[in-house]
Structures are given as structure tokens and as C-alpha cells.
MIROGU-249164 format. One line per 4 residues: number of its first residue (from 1); for each residue z, x, y of C-alpha. Coordinates in pm, 1 decimal. Example, Ala and Ser with C-alpha at 12.3 -4.5 7.8 and 13.67 -1.06 7.14 Angstrom:
# residues 2
1) 780.0/1230.0/-450.0  714.0/1367.0/-106.0
END
This chain:
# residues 391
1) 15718.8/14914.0/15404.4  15419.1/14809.0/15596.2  15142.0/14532.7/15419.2  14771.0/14696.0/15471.6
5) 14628.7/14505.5/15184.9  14377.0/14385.3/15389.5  14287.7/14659.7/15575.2  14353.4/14855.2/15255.5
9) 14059.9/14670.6/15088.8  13801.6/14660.7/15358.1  13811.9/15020.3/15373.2  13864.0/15103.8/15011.4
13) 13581.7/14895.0/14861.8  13333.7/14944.5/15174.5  13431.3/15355.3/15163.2  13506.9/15339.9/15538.6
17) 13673.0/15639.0/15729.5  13981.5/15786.7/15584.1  14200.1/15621.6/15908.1  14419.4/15365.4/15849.5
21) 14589.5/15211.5/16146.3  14921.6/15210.2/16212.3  15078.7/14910.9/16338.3  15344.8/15088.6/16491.9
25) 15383.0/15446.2/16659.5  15659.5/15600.7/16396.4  15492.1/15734.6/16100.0  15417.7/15499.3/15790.7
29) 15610.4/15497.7/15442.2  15377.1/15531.5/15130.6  15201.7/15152.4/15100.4  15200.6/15005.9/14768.6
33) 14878.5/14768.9/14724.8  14796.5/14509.3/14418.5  14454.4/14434.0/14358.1  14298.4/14171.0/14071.8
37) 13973.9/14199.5/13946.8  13729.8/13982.4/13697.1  13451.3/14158.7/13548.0  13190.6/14069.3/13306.6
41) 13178.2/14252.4/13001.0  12908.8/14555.9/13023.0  12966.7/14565.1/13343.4  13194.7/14848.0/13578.2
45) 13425.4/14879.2/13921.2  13520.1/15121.6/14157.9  13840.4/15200.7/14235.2  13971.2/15292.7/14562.8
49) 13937.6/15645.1/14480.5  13579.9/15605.6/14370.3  13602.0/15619.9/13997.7  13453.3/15379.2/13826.6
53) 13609.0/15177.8/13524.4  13449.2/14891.6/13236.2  13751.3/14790.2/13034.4  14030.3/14583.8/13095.3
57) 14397.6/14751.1/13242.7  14606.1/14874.8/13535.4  14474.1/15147.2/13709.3  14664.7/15329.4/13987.3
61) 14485.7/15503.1/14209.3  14656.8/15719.7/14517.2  14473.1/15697.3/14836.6  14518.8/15961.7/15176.4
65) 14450.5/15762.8/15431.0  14534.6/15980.9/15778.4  14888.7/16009.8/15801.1  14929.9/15721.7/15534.4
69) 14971.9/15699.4/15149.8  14789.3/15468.2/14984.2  14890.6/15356.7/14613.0  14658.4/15083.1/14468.5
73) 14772.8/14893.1/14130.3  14431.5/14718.9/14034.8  14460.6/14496.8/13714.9  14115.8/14472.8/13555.9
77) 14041.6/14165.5/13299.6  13711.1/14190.6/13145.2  13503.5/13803.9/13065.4  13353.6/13802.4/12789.0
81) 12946.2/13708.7/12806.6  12810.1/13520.4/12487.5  12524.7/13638.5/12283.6  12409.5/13428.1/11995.2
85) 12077.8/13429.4/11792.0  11929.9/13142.0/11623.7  11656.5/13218.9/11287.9  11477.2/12885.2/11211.4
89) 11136.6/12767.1/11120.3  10922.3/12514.2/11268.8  10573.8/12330.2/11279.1  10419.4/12220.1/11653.4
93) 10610.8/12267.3/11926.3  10954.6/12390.2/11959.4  11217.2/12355.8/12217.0  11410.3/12666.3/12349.6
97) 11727.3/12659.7/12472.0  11675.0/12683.0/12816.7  11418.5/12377.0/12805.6  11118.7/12535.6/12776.6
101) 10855.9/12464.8/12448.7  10705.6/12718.3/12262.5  10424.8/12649.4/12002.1  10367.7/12990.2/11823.2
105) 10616.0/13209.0/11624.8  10792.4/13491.4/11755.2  11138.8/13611.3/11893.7  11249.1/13447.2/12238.1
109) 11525.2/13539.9/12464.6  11650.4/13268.1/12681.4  11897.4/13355.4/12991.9  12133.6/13155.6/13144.6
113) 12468.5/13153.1/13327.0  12818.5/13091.8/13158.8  13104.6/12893.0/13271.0  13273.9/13209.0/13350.7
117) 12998.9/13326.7/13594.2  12823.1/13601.1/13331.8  12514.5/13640.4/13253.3  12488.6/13505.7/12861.1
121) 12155.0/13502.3/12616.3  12009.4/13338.1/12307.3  11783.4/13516.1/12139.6  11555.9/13273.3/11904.8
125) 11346.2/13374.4/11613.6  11073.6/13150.9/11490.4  10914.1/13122.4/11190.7  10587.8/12865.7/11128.0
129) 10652.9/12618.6/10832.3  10428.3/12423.9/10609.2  10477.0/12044.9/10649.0  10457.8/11848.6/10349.4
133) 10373.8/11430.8/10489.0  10409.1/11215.5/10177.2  10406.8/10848.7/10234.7  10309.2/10511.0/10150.7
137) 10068.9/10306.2/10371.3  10040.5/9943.3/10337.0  9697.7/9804.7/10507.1  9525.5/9463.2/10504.7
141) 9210.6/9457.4/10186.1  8917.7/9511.7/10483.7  9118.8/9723.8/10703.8  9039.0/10122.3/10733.5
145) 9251.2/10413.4/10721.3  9267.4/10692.9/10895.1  9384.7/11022.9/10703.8  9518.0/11333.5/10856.1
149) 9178.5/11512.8/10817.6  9004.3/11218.5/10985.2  8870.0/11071.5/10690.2  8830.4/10667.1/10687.7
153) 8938.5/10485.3/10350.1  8985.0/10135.1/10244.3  9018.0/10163.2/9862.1  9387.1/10160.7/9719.7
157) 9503.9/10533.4/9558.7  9611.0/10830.5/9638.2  9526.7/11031.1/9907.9  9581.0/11434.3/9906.4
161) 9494.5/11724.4/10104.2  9558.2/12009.9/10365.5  9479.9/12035.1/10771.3  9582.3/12293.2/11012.5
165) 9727.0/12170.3/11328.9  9906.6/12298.0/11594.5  9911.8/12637.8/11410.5  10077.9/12469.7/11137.5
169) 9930.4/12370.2/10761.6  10000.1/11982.3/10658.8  9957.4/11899.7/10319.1  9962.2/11543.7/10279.9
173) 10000.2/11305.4/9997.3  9958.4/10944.0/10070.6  9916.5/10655.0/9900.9  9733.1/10356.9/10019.9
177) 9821.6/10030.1/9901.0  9647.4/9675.4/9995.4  9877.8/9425.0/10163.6  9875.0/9074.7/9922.3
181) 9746.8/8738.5/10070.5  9881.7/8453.4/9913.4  9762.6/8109.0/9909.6  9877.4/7796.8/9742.6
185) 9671.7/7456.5/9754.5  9898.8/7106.9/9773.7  9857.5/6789.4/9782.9  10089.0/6565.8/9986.3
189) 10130.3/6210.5/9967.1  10276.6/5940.3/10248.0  10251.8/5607.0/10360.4  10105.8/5489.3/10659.7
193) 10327.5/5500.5/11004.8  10516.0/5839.9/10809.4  10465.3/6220.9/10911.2  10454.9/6543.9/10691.2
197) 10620.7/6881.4/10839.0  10356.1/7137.0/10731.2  10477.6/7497.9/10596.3  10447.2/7620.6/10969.1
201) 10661.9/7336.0/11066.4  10349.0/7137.9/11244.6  10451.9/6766.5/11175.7  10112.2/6573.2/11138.7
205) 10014.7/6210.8/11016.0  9647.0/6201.6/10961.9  9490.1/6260.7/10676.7  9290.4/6562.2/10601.2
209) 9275.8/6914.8/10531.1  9494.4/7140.5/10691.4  9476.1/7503.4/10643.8  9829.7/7704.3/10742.3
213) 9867.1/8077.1/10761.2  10244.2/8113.6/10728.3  10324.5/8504.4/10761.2  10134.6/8761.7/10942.3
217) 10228.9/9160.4/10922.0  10150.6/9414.3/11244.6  9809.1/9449.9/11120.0  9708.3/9102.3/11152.0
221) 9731.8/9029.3/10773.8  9799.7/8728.3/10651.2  10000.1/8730.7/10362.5  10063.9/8371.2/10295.3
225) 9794.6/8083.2/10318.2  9905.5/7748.1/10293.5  9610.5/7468.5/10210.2  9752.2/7132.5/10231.4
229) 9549.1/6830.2/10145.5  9745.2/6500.8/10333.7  9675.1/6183.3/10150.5  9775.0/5876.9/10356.3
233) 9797.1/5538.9/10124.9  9887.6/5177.7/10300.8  10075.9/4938.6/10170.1  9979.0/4651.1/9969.3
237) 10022.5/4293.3/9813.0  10020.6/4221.0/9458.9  10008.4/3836.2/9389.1  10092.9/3704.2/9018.0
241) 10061.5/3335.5/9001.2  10104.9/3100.1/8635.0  10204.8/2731.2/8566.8  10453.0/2624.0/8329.1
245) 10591.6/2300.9/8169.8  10852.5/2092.2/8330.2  11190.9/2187.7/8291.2  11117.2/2565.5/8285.7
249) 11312.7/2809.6/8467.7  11156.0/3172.6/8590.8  11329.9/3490.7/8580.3  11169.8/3732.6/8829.7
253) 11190.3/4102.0/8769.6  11490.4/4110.9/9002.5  11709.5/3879.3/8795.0  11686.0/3569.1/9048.6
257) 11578.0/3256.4/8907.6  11362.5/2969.5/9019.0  11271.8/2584.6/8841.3  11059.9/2477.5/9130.4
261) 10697.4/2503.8/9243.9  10619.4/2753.6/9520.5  10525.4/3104.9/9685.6  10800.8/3359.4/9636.9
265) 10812.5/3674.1/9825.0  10941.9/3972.0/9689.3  10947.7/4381.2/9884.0  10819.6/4604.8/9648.0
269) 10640.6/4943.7/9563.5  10263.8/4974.5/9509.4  10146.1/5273.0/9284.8  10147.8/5506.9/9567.8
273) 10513.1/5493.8/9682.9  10483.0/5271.0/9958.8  10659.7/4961.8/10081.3  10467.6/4657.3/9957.9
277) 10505.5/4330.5/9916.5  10499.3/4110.5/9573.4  10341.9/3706.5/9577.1  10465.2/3478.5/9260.8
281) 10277.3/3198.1/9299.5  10500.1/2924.0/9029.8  10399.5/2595.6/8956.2  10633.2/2414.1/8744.0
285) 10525.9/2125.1/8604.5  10267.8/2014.5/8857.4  9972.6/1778.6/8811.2  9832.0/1845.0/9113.7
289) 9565.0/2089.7/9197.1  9566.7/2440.1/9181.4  9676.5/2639.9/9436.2  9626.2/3056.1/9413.1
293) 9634.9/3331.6/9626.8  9510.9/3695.1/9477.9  9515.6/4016.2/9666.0  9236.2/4255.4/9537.0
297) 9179.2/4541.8/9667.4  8829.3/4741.2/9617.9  8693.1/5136.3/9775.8  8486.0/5094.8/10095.5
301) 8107.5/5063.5/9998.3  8227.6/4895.7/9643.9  8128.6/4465.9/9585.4  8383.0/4215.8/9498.7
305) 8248.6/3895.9/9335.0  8437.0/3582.9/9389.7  8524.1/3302.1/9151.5  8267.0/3150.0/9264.2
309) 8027.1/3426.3/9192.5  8014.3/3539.9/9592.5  7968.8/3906.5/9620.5  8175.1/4049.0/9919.1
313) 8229.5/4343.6/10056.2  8398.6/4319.9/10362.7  8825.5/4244.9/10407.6  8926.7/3901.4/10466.7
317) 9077.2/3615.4/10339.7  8817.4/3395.0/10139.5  8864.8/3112.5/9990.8  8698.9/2934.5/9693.8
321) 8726.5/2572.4/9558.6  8623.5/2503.7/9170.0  8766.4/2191.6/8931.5  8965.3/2386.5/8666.7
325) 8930.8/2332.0/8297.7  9172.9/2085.1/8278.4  8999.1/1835.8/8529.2  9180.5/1921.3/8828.9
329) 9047.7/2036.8/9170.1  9148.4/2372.1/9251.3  9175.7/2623.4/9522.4  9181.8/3026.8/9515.7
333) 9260.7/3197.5/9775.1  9169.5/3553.1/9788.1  9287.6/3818.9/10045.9  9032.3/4103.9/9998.4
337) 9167.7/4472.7/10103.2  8907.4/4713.9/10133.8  9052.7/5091.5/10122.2  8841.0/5404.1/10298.6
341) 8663.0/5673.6/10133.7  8771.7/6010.6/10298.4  8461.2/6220.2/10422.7  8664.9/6502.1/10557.7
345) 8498.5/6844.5/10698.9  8675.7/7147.0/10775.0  8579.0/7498.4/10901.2  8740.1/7806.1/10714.8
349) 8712.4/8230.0/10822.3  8758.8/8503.1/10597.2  8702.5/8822.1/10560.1  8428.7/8984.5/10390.6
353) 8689.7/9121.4/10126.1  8857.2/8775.8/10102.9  8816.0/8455.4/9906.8  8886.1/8112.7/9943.4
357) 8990.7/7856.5/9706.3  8831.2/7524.7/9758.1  9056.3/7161.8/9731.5  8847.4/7139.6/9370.0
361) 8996.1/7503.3/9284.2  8686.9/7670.0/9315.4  8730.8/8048.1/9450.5  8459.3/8156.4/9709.2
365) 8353.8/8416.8/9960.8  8001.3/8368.7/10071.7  7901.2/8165.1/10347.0  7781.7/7808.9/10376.9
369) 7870.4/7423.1/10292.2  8051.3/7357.9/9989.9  8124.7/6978.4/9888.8  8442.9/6967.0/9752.2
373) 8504.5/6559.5/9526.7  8876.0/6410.3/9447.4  9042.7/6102.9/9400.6  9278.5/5913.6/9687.6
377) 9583.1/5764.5/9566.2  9418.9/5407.4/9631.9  9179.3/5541.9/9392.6  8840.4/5608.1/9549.6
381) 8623.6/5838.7/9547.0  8667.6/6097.2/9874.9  8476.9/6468.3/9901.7  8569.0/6743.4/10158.7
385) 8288.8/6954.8/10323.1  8388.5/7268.0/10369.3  8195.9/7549.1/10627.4  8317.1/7869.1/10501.1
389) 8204.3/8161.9/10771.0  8270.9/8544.8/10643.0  8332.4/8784.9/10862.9
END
């Protein structure tokens, strides 16, 4: 048996002449040919006798070919193609499947290419839908908001109403809600030569006013003010000087002991919490003069008088000679501290919806000076000026 598939199919498909060659001069057997074929489903193919066929099988087909027989097995397998439709609803824009966007309703066929090689569709049907926004908008107290339907609003509440857009209705619900500033006013204490870390974390030494805004949202709010009023108090002496009989012994507050005449020094705390020293001036049994050294201390601008009746106002050691009751020549010595009056000024922005507590606790919001008075821990008198500008 001779193998024409080859020249089988070029003439069978292409409907050439009826001639088949023969390869040699004695006259051919009856050729048996195979033939596999893929077609899409929907689609057809011709046989080798020209009949066309659209479902899957084995079809044999007998072909005269000249002198020659032709028999042609073809095995037919039919691919499927996919078809698929998609019903949903949508507001805007939407996305086909083969990339493209689509904004109004409708039915849309998109086209494309299978892994098998067919030609495959999705038909989508679109429906518009309502959208419903409902949220909650947090916004600083003089900050605008912008609704849906363009509308500007600053007052807390809520917010309803319908726009078209995009071919699609929005009714909205939102509620507006004012972001919370919080401020706290403190007083902090130290000693001279210490720091103090600030809310922020700022470590400063100086005293004054300091004004720290500790949180800020997206919008520039502030939602946490920190006021901090630094109070810096020096150490001190305190001096206590008496005379007793002969043959006395003093206890001093730290349980020591003493039975002879002299200065004893002693660390200590002053009022304000900071290291200080203590005097005891002891004179035990003495006939001689008076010896005493004092350490008042007075506010800057305040008089001290003497005991000799001197007024003074200025530090320094003084010292003052008088006979005491007793007969005896006597000296005080007095070491004079003189401790400041704070005159502190500080500038302070707010908004126009705002208000700002003063170091006196005094709530204000409209421009200008305000002269704030308080106490040190030394115990003078100090004020604050503060310039409040509203914005």
C-alpha cells in the first residue's frame, strides 16, 4: 500500500485535479488516509468529498482519484467556545471585561480569544444604582467642609441630601463633628543648675512660660495644648544662733550634739526643695561679745532695715556693731539675699473659634495684652504679659 497522505491532503482540501500521482508505473492499491481535525464549536469542515460536517466523529469519505482509490478516515473533535453573561449594577464608571470603561447602562458584548484558539464572549448587562455615602467627618472648630453638593459648613450636625453625578443619584448622610483641643496649665518647680523635660520632650532650664502643642491630626489641629509655667528657686542659708549657760549641751535636729561655742554647718532643704545650707551659731557659756550671722532674704525692689536701723536694698554681707542689753559689745552680721521678681512676656495665636486660658485661669479669645499676677516659690510677687493675636 502506497502513503499519499500528503499529496492526499493538498489536493483534497485545496480541490485540485482529480490526478493523483503514482509513484510507480504498476497500478495503485486502494490508499487508506487518517486525517485529525479541531474545530470550534459553531463552526464546519469539508471533507475530501466536499461535504461539509459541525459535530464531532469519524467520517469516511471515498475519493476517485485517476486510477487511484482514495479512503479518508477524518476524526473531528469539536472545542468548546465559552459564553457567559454577567447582570450587575453600578454607579460611575464601570470596567468591562476586555478593559475598556463604560459609564452609562446598557448590555455590552466583549470579544476575546480562548486558550483553545475560539472565539469566546461576555455579554454584560448594567444597571445604574443609587449610592447611599453615610459617614462621619471629624474637622478642626474653624475649619470648613465641603459637602457633596458643594455646600461649605463648619457647625457640628448632620448633614443630608441628594446629587446626581456621573449619571448616578448620591444620597448622603454625614455627620460633622469638631475635633477637641485640650489644654492643661502646670506649674513646675526646680532648683537652680536643674532642667525640666517639657511634654514635647524639650528639656529647658529657664524660667518662664512655655506653651507646648503636643498632638496634631492631618488637618493641622491641635488637640492637646500643654502651658507650662517653670519656676526656678536658688538655694539658701538659714542661720539660727542662741547662747546658753555653761555646762549645756545642744542637740541639733540631726541628733549630733555639741557643749562648745561655735558656727555649725548643717546641708539642708529650704521651702522650695532645694539644697541649702543651715548656720547654728552656739555660744555656750561665753562672756565675751556677741557674735551673729543672719541670712535674710527679701523680693527685688523690697527694703531691709538693719539692726541698726540701715535700710538696704541691695545683696551683701553687712555688718552692724551695737552693745547688747547685757553690757557687752556685739556684732551682727547679716548676709542679705535679694530674690528676682519675674516680668515674663509671651506671644500666643489662636484661632478665631479658639480660647486661651491665661497662667491666672482666665479664658480668652480677643486680641491684646493681658497681665497675668502669681506668686514665685521665694515668694514675690511676679506677673506674665501675655500678647494674644487671633487669627
Amino acid at each position: 500500500m502506497k502513503k499519499l497522505l500528503l499529496l492526499f491532503a493538498t489536493c483534497a482540501i485545496i480541490a485540485c485535479d482529480n490526478t493523483v500521482t503514482i509513484l510507480n508505473e504498476s497500478p495503485c492499491d486502494d490508499e487508506f488516509v487518517t486525517v485529525e481535525v479541531e474545530i470550534c464549536d459553531g463552526d464546519g469542515h469539508q471533507l475530501p468529498d466536499g461535504s461539509f460536517v459541525s459535530e464531532a466523529g469519524s467520517y469516511v469519505t471515498t475519493v476517485e482519484s485517476g486510477i487511484c482509490t482514495i479512503i479518508t478516515t477524518t476524526e473531528v473533535s469539536v472545542l468548546d467556545t465559552f459564553s457567559e453573561t454577567i447582570e450587575t449594577t453600578f454607579c460611575g464608571s464601570y470596567e468591562l471585561p476586555d478593559g475598556s470603561s463604560v459609564t452609562a447602562a446598557g448590555t455590552y458584548t466583549s470579544a476575546f480569544t480562548a486558550v483553545n484558539g475560539c472565539d469566546s464572549t461576555i455579554t454584560t448587562i448594567l444597571t445604574l444604582d443609587d449610592l447611599n455615602l453615610v459617614e462621619t467627618v471629624a474637622i478642626c472648630a474653624c475649619e470648613e467642609y465641603e459637602l457633596p453638593d458643594g455646600q461649605l459648613v463648619n457647625d457640628e450636625g448632620l448633614y443630608e441630601g441628594v446629587v446626581m453625578e456621573s449619571g448616578c443619584m448620591i444620597n448622603y448622610s454625614i455627620t460633622l463633628e469638631h475635633i477637641v483641643t485640650e489644654s492643661f496649665v502646670t506649674e513646675a518647680n526646680i532648683c537652680a543648675g536643674e532642667t525640666f523635660v517639657l511634654p514635647g520632650g524639650e528639656e529647658v532650664s529657664e524660667p518662664g512660660f512655655y506653651v507646648v502643642e503636643t498632638a496634631q491630626t492631618s488637618t493641622n489641629c491641635f488637640t492637646e495644648i500643654a502651658y507650662v509655667e517653670l519656676v526656678v528657686a536658688q538655694s539658701s542659708s538659714a542661720a539660727f544662733n542662741a547662747q546658753y549657760p555653761a555646762g549645756t549641751t545642744f542637740t541639733f535636729p540631726d541628733g549630733s550634739s555639741t557643749s562648745e561655742t561655735g558656727e555649725f554647718f548643717f546641708d539642708a532643704v529650704n521651702s522650695a526643695g532645694c539644697d541649702s545650707t543651715a548656720v547654728y551659731g552656739i555660744a555656750i557659756g561665753s562672756t565675751n561679745a556677741y557674735n551673729f550671722t543672719t541670712y535674710p532674704e527679701i523680693c527685688d525692689g523690697d527694703e531691709y532695715i538693719l539692726p541698726d536701723g540701715t535700710a538696704v536694698t541691695s545683696a551683701g554681707v553687712y555688718t552692724v556693731s551695737f552693745v547688747a542689753s547685757d553690757g557687752r559689745d556685739s556684732i551682727i552680721t547679716v548676709e542679705l539675699t535679694v530674690n528676682p521678681i519675674y516680668n515674663l512676656v509671651q506671644e500666643i495665636e489662636i484661632s478665631g473659634c479658639d480660647y486661651f486660658e491665661l497662667p491666672d485661669g482666665r479664658e480668652v479669645n480677643v486680641a491684646g495684652d493681658y497681665v497675668s499676677a502669681y506668686q514665685s516659690v521665694s515668694g514675690c510677687d511676679s506677673i506674665i504679659t501675655t500678647t494674644l493675636i487671633v487669627n
